[in-house]
C-alpha positions in Angstrom: 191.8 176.5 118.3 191.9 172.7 118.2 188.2 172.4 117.0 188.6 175.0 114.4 191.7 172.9 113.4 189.5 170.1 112.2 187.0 171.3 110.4 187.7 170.8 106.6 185.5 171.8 104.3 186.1 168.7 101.7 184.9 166.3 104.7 181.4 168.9 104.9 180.8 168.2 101.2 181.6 164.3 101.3 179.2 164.2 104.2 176.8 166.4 102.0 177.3 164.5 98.9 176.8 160.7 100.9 173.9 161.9 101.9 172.2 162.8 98.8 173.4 159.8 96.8 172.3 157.9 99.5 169.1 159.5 98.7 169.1 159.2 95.4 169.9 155.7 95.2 166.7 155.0 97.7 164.4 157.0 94.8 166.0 155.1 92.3 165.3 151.9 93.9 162.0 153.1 95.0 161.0 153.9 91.0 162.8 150.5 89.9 160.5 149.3 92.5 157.1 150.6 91.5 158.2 150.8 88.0 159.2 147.3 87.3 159.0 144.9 90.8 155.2 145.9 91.9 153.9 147.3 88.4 150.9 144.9 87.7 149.9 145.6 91.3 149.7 149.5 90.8 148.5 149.1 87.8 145.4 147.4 89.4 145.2 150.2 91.6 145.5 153.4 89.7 142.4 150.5 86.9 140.3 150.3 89.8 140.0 154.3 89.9 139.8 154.8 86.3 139.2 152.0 84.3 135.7 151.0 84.6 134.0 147.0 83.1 130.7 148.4 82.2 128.1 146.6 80.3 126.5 147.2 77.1 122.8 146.6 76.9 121.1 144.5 74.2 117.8 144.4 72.8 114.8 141.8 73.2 113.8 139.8 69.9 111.1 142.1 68.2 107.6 139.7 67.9 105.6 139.8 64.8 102.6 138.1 63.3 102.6 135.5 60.5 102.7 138.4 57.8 106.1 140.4 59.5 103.7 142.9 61.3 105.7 144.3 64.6 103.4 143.2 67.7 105.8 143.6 70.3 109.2 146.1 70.3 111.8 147.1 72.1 112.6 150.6 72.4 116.2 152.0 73.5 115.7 154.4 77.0 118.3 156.0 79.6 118.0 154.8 83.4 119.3 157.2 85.7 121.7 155.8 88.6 123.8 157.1 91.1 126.9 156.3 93.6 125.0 157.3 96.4 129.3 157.5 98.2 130.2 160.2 96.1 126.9 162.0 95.7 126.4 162.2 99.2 129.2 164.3 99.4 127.5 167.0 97.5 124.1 167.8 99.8 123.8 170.8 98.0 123.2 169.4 94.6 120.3 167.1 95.8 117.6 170.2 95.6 118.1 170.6 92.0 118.4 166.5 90.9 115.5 166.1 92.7 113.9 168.7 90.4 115.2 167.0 87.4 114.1 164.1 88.1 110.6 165.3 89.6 111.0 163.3 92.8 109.9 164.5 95.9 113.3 166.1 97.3 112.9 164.0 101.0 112.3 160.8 98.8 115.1 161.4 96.9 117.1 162.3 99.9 116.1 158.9 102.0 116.5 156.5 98.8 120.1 157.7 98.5 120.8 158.0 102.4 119.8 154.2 102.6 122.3 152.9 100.7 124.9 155.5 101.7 127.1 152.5 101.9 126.3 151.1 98.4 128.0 152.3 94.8 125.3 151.8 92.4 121.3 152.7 93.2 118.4 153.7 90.5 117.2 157.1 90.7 114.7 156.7 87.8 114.3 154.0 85.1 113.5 154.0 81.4 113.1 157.5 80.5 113.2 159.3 77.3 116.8 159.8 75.6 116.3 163.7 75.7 115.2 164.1 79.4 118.2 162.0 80.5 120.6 164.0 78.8 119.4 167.2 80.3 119.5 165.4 83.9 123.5 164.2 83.0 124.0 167.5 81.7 123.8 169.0 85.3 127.0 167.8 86.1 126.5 166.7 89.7 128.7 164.1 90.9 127.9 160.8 91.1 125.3 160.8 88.7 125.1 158.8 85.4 122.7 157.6 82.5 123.0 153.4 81.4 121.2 152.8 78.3 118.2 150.2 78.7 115.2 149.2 76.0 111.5 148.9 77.1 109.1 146.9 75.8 106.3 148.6 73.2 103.5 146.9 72.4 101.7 148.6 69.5 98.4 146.9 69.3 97.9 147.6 73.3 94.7 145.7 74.4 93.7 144.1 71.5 96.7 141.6 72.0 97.5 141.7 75.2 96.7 138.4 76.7 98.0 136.1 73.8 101.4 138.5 74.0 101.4 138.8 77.8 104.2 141.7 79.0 107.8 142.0 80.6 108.9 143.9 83.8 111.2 146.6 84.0 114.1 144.7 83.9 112.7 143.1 80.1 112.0 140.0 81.5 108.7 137.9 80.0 106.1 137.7 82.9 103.0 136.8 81.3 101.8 135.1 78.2 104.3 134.4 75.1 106.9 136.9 76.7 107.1 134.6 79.4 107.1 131.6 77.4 109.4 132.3 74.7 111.4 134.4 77.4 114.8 132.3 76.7 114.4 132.4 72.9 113.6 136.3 73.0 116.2 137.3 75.8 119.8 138.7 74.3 122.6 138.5 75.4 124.4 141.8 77.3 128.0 142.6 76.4 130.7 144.3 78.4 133.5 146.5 77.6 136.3 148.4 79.3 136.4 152.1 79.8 138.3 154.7 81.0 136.3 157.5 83.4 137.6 161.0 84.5 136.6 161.6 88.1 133.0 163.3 87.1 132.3 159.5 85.8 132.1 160.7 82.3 133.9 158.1 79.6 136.6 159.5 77.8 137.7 156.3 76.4 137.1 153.4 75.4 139.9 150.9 75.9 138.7 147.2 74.8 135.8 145.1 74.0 135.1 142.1 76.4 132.3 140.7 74.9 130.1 141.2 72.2 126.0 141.8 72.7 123.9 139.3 71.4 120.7 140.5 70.3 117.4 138.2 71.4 115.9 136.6 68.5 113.1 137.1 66.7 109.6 135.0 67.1 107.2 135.0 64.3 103.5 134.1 65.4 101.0 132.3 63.9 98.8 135.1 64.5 97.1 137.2 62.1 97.3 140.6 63.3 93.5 141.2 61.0 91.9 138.6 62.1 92.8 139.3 65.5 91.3 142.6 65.2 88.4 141.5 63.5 87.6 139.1 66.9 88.6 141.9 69.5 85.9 144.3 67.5 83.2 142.0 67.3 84.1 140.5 70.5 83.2 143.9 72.0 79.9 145.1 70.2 78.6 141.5 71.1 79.2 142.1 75.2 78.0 145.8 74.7 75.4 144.5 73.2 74.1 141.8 75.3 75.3 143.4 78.6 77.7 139.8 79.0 80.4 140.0 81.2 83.4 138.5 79.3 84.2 136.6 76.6 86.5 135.2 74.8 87.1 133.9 70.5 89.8 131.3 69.4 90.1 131.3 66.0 92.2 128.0 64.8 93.8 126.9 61.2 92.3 123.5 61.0 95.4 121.8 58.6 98.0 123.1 61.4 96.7 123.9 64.7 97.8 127.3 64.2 96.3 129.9 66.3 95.5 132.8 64.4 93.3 134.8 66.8 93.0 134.5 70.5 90.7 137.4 72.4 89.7 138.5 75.8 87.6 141.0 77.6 88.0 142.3 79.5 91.5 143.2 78.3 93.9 145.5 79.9 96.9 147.9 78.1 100.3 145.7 78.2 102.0 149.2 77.8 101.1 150.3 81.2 102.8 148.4 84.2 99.8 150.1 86.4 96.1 149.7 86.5 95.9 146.1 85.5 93.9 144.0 87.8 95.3 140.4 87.5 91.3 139.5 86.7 91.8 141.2 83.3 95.3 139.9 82.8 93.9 136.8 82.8 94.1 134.8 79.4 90.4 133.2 79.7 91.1 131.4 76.3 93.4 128.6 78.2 93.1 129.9 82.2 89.4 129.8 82.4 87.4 126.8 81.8 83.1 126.1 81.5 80.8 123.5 81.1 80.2 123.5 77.3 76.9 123.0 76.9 75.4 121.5 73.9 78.7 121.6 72.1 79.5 118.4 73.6 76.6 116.8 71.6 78.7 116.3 68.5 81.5 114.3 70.7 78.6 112.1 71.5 77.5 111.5 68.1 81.0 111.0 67.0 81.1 107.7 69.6 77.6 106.8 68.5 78.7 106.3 64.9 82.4 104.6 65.6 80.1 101.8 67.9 78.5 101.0 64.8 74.9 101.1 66.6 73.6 104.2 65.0 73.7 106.0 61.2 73.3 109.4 60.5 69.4 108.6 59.5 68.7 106.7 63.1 65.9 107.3 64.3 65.4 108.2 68.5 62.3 109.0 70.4 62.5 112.4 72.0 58.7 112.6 73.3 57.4 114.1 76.0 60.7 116.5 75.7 62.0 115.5 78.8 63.5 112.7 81.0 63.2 111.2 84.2 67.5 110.5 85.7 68.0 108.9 89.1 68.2 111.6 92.2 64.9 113.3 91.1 66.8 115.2 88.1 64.7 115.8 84.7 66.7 116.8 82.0 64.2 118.9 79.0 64.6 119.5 75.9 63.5 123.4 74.6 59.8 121.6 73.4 58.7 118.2 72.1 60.0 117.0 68.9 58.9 114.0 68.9 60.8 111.6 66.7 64.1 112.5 65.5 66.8 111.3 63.6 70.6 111.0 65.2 71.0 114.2 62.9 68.0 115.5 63.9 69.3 115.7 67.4 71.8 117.7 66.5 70.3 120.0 64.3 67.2 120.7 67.1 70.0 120.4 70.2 68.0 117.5 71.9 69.2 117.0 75.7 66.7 113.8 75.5 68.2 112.7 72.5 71.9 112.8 73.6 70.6 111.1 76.3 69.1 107.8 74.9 72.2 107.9 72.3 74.3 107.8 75.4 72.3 104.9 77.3 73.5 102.7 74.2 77.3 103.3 74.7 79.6 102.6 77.1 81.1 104.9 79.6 84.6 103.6 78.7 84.0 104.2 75.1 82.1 107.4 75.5 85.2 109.2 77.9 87.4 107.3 75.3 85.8 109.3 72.9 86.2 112.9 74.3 89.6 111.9 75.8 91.1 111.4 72.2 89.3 114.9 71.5 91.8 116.1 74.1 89.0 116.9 76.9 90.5 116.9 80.2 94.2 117.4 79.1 96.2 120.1 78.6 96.4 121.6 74.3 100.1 121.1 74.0 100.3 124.6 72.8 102.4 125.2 76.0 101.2 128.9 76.7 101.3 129.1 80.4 98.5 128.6 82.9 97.0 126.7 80.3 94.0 124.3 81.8 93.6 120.9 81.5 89.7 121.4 82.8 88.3 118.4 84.1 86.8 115.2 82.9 86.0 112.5 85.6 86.9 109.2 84.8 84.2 106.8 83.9 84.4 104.5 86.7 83.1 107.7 88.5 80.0 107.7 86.6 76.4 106.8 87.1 73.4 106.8 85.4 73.1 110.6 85.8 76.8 111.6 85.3 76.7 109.9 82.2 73.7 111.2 80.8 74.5 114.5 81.3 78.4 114.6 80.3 76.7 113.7 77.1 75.1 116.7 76.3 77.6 118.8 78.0 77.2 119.7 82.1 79.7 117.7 84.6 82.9 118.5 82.9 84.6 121.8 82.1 86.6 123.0 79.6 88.7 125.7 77.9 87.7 127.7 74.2 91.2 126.7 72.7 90.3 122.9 74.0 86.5 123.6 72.0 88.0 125.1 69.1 90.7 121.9 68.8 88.0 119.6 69.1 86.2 120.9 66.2 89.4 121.9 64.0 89.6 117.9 64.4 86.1 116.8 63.0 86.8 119.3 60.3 90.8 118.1 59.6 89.2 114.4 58.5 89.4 113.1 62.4 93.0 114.4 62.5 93.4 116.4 65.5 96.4 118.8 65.9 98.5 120.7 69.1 97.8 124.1 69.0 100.7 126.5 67.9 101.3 130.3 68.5 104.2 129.5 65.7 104.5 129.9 62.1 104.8 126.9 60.6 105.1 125.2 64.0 102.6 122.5 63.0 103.3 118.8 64.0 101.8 115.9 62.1 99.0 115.5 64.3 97.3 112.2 65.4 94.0 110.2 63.8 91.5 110.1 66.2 88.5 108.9 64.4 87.6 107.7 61.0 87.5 109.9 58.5 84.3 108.5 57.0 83.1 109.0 60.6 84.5 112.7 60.3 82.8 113.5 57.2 79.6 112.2 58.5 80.2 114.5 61.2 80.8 117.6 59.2 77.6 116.9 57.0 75.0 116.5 60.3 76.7 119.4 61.8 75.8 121.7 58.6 71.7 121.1 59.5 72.7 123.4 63.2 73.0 126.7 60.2 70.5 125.3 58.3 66.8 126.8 58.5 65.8 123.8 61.0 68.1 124.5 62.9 69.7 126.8 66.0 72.7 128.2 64.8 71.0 130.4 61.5 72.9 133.7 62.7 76.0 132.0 62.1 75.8 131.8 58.3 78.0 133.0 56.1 76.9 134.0 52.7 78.0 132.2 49.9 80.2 129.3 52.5 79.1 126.3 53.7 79.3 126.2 57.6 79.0 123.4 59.7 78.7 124.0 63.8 77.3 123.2 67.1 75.4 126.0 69.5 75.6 125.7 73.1 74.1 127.4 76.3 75.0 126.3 80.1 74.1 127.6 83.5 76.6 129.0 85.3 77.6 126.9 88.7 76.5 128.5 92.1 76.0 127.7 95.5 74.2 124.4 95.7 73.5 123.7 92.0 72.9 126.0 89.0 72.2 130.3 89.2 68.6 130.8 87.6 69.6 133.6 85.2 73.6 133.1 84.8 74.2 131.6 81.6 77.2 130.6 79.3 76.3 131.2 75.2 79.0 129.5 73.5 79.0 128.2 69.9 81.9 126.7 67.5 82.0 126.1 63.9 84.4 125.6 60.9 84.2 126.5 57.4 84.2 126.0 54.6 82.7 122.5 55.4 83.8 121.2 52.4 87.5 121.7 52.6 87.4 124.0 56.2 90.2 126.0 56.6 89.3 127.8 59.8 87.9 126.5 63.4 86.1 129.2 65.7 85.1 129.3 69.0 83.0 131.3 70.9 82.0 131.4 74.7 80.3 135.0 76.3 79.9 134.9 80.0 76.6 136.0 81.6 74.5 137.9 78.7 71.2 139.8 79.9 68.0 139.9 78.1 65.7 137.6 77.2 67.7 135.8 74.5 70.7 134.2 76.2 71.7 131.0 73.5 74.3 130.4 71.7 72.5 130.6 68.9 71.5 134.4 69.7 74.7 135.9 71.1 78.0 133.6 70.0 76.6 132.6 66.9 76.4 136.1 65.1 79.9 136.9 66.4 80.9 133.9 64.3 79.5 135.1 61.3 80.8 138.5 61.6 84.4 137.5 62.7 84.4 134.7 59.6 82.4 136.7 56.8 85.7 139.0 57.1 88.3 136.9 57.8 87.6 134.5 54.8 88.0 137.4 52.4 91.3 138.4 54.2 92.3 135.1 53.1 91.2 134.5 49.7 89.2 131.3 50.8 87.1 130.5 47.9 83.1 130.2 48.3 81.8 126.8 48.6 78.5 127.7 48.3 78.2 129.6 45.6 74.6 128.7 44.5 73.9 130.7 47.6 75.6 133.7 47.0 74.4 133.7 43.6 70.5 133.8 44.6 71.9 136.3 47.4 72.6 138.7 44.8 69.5 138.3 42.4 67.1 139.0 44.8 69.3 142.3 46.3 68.7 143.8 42.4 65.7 145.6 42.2 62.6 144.1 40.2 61.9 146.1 36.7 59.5 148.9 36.9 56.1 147.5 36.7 53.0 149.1 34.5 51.1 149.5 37.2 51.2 149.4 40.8 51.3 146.1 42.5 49.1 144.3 45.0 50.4 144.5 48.4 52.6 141.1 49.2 51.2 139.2 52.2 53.5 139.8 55.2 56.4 137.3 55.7 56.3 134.6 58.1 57.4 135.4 61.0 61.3 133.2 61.7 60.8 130.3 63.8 61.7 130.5 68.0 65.3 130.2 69.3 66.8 127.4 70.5 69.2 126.4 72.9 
């Protein structure tokens, strides 16, 4: 009764009704709490499962050639990637990405399984648009497309070693890719979005940062002429049998490289298959012993000491010459007298030797120093060579008598070409550049009178006395030196490995282009560089001078070319047979 007596209903509801605003006021603080006190840090949280920084991919500076031609690309593609956490937790789904993606399904499996602990790995890289699409499309957690570019090279092997290639990741690895890698790189951007739980972006909140697109690099390069080299590059070692080869085809006012092939050559579009033997840029990595190239050097210090003209005259009889250490140096027969032009024009070992006996060695390696022998081009395309040219004080009797007609240094085709872009720029010799209009001033090496001298004697080589005749040109004059060296083997020289090699420039009266040749190992009975580089000259500059709308400086020549190609008037009667031609005088070297 007493109990019962106490119980009061209003008391029950005050209880009650404590309770609950006692409740209420702990929600309230609690929202006031997350709401206002501890916003920024939920905020955070709820960003970090939604809010995604992702980045936005840019594309590589596009490389053309002097005229705006497209020589290197970049093309957008889709890289497939995956949060191997969250796609792990759908085994099931595996079978039919792996089918996608034609993988292997246990290599697909392991790749993922290995970095269970990791959010980000690539499934596949750099595939077409379409064929991502229809992989995303599948839905299957965890998997996502990221827009990349690859690199396309259109003109595949015929420029690969001046362009060189990137790796996956667009990143220059070889040749001008790697050297203008900075200048051609852009800049990625970022930008915030907002993901559902599938990954998929259904907004984009802000931009971070803008992409900055890689600049542009226009070569000195002309994309014809280039061509024109690669094709006759190729029919010449077909021909011959050689092994490689390589053409550097120079503007003599600038320097500027407009042609620079290699073969073998390899496809730059194709990250597989390429041996790094035919990756290699011989132009600039490779070097030789010239040959009889080197002759023209010699005559150039000849006339600077003021001991020797142009009409000199040097006794070359028997043909050969007796050198210290039981070495006898030949010449290809007896000619006797010759002049100092002469020697050039006939390739005279014996001759560059005697011219040699009446110089210095300081002045002579002064000489082919200033020619830029035995230093690096300055064009700054990596790997170049700087070959090697001992320094006189290394010399003796022998060393120096045979530097002086080419054997006991090495060199590079781009360091050839220079030399002789020089003789024909007035004794100006310029750095190489893979830039338009990236010319420097240059620097005067020798005389220009010297120079001129130079060009003149060099003509006789292409004259009918001498041993470049296949590289004429109808209707230009063409001034030149052939060249032909045995290849170094165990314990001296190989019997039957030989280097052909000849450079020229033309028009020798106001030359515009500088050409070198060099062929590795031909077969056959003719070998010189006046058999196989010389008519790969002619070829490569009988085309490339019309390209270029170089006027004819012979034009006499072209003229008499063309009256004896019309055919005589019908006569009244049948002619006498003619008495057969004579037949065209033996090679040389």
């Amino acid at each position: 009764m007493s109990a019962r007596s106490n119980y009061s209903p209003r008391n029950r509801l005050l209880v009650v009704g404590g309770i609950l605003g006692a409740c209420f006021i702990v929600l309230v603080a609690r929202a006031a709490h997350l709401q206002v006190i501890s916003e920024e840090f939920y905020q955070q949280q709820g960003d970090a499962r939604f809010l995604r920084e992702i980045p936005i991919a840019t594309s590589r500076g596009m490389i053309t050639d002097r005229n705006g031609e497209p020589l290197a690309v970049s093309s957008p593609v889709e890289s497939i990637w995956a949060n191997p956490k969250e796609l792990l937790q759908h085994p099931d789904r595996l079978p039919a990405l792996a089918s996608a993606l034609n993988l292997p399904l246990d290599v697909l499996t392991r790749r993922v399984s290995e970095r269970a602990d990791k959010e980000f790995v690539y499934l596949k890289r750099h595939l077409n648009p379409d064929i991502a699409e229809t992989i995303t499309d599948l839905g299957i957690p965890g998997v996502y497309a990221q827009r990349e570019f690859r690199r396309f090279y259109p003109h595949g092997e015929v420029m690969a070693h001046v362009l060189g290639f990137t790796n996956i990741d667009d990143i220059g690895q070889e040749g001008l890719e790697l050297a203008f890698n900075d200048w051609l790189t852009g800049k990625p951007g970022s930008q915030r979005v907002i993901r559902d739980r599938r990954g998929r972006i259904v907004e984009n909140v802000d931009l971070v940062e803008a992409a900055e697109p890689g600049k542009d690099l226009a070569l000195s390069i002309d994309r014809r002429i280039q061509y024109l080299a690669y094709r006759e590059l190729k029919a010449a070692l077909v021909e011959t049998g050689a092994t490689s080869g390589s053409v550097v085809v120079l503007d003599v006012p600038t320097g500027e490289v407009l042609a620079m092939v290699n073969l073998p050559s390899y496809n730059p579009n194709s990250r597989v298959g390429a041996d790094a033997e035919s990756r290699r840029n011989r132009a600039v990595t490779d070097v030789v012993e010239p040959g009889s190239v080197m002759k023209a050097l010699t005559i150039a210090a000849a006339l600077e000491a003021g001991k020797f003209t142009p009409d000199s005259l040097i006794e070359t009889a028997p043909g050969y010459i007796s050198l210290p250490g039981g070495y006898t140096p030949r010449d290809f027969r007896n000619y006797g007298t010759l002049t100092l032009t002469g020697i050039l024009t006939k390739s005279s070992n014996v001759g560059a030797i005697k011219v040699s006996n009446e110089l210095t060695a300081e002045h002579q390696y002064d000489m082919y120093t200033r020619f830029g022998l035995g230093q690096r081009s300055g064009s700054g395309f990596p790997g170049e060579l700087a070959g090697v040219l001992p320094a006189p004080n290394r010399w003796g009797p022998t060393e120096k008598a045979t530097i002086s007609y080419g054997y006991g240094l090495s060199v590079t085709p781009l360091q050839l070409a220079r030399a002789y872009a020089a003789i024909g720029n007035g004794g100006r010799v310029m750095e190489p550049t893979f830039v338009k209009g990236g010319a420097g001033e240059g620097t005067q090496i020798i005389d220009p009178t010297i120079a001129k001298q130079l060009m003149g004697m060099l003509e006789t080589v292409i004259g009918p006395e001498g041993t470049a005749r296949r590289a004429a040109v109808l209707g230009y004059r063409v001034a030149g030196k052939t060249g032909t060296s045995r290849k170094a083997a165990a314990g001296g020289y190989a019997a039957k490995r030989h280097v052909a090699v000849f450079v020229g420039v033309v028009p020798a009266s106001q030359p515009r282009f500088a050409m070198a040749v060099v062929i590795h190992e031909p077969q056959g009975l003719e070998y010189g560089g006046g058999a196989v580089a010389a008519p790969v000259f002619h070829r490569v500059m009988d085309g490339a001078l019309r390209l270029m709308d170089v006027p004819p400086d012979n034009i006499e020549q072209w003229f008499a070319a063309q009256a004896k190609a019309k055919p005589a008037a019908p006569a009244a009667a049948p002619a006498a047979p003619a008495a057969p031609a004579a037949a065209p005088a033996g090679g040389a070297p």
